[in-house]
N, C-alpha and C positions, 0 to 999 in steps of 0.2 A: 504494500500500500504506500503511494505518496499523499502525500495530503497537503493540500495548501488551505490554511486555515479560515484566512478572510482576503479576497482580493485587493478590498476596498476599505479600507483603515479609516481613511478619511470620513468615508460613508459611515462605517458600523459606530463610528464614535457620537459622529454627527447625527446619526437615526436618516440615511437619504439616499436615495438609489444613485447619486450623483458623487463624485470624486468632487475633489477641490477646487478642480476647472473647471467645474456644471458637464461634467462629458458623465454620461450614462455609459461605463465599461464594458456594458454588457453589448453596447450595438457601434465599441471603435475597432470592429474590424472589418475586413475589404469584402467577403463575402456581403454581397447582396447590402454595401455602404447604401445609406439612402442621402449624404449630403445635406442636411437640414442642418439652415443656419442660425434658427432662431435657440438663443441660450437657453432660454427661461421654457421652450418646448420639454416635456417630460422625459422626454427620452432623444435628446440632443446628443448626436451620435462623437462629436468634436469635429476639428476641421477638416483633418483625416484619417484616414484609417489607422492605426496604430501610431493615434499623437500622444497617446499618454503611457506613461511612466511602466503604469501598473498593465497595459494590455501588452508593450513590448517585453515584459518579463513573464505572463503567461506565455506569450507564443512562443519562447523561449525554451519554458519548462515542459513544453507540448510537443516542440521537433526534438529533446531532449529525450522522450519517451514515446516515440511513433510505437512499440512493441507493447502499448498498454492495450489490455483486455476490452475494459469500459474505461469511461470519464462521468463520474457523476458531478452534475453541474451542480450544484446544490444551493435555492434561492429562498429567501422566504415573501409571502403576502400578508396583505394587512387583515384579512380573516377569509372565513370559509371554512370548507376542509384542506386537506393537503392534495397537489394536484402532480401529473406527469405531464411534461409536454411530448411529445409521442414523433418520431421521424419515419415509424415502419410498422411493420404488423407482430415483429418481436418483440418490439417496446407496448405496444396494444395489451399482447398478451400477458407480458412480466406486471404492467401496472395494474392488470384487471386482478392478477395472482395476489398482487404484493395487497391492497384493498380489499377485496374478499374475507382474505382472514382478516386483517386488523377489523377490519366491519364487524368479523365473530366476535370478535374477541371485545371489542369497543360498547356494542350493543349488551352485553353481558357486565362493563366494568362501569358503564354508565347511560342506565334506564334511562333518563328522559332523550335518550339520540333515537331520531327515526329506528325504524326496525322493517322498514319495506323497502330502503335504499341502499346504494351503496356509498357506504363514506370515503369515498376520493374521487376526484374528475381528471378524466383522461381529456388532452384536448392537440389537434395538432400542431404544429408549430405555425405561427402566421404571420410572424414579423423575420424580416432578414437583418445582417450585417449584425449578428448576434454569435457569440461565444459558440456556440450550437454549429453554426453554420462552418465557421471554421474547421472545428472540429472533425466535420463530417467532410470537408475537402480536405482534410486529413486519413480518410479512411477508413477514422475511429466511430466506433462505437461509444455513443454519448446517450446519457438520460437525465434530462433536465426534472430535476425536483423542486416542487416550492411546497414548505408549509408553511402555515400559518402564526401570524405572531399572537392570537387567540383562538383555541381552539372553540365552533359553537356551544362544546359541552360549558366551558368554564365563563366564557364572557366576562371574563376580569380583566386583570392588568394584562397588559404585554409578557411574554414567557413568563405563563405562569406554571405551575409542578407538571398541572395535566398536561397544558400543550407542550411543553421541554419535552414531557414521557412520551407523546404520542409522536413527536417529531422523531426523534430517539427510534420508536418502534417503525417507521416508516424507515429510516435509514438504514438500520439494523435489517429488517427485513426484505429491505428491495436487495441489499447485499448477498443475505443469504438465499436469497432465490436468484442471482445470478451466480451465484459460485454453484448450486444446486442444478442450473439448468446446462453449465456447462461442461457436467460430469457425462 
């Protein structure tokens, strides 16, 4: 396992999907650049492709390790359940596996969550010039993860015990059903 812990330092300190520069990391690379030059837009790619700091030492640590198995991207959102963004019909499958159970097991650890759904959303990818994108004109195999900074059950503060735990289970899990499916 490598792990890089937080991309965006700047960001995780500040609570903001944005780096220092207002550049959104996640969409300053050349796959599928959109060029948007408005700062204050959400997702302000920068002026170009690998103008920041922090995306020229991913791609770095990425042509560094072209022999990796996956890449899990791993994002968080501001609530909901936890979601996959989905590239293939492999990725379909692993997120509907990885969900299923944690839904058993969710639905059993805390009664008032639906119990006629499934607790995670699968969704495809729909935006370019994203981490993702690279990745896969890499050749690599990538699963973009987001949970949530509240999970519905607890509706309290930001990382609170449950959603850390249910994140935790989503990581743990998607893990072990790709080491599992590639036996």
């Amino acid at each position: 396992f490598q792990v890089v812990p937080v991309l965006n330092p700047w960001g995780f300190k500040n609570n903001d999907r944005k780096n220092g520069n207002q550049v959104d990391l996640n969409r300053n690379f050349p796959q599928g650049f959109t060029g948007l030059t408005d700062k204050n837009d959400e997702i302000y790619p920068g002026e170009n492709p690998f103008s920041e700091t922090e995306t020229q030492i991913i791609a770095k640590f990425i042509e560094d390790n072209l022999d990796a198995d996956v890449v899990l991207d791993y994002h968080n959102i501001y609530g909901g359940y936890p979601l996959f963004y989905v590239y293939g019909e492999k990725d379909v499958q692993l997120a509907q596996s990885v969900f299923t159970a944690l839904t058993d097991k969710w639905v059993k650890e805390y009664p008032e969550l639906p119990k006629n759904e499934i607790l995670g959303l699968v969704r495809p990818n729909g935006n370019s010039g994203m981490f993702a994108d690279f990745l896969l004109s890499k050749n690599l195999w990538v699963l973009t993860m987001e949970t949530p900074w509240t999970m519905p059950v607890s509706g309290k503060e930001q990382y609170d015990a449950v959603t850390i735990k249910c994140a935790l289970e989503v990581l743990a899990n998607t893990i072990y059903t790709i080491v599992n499916s590639n036996k």
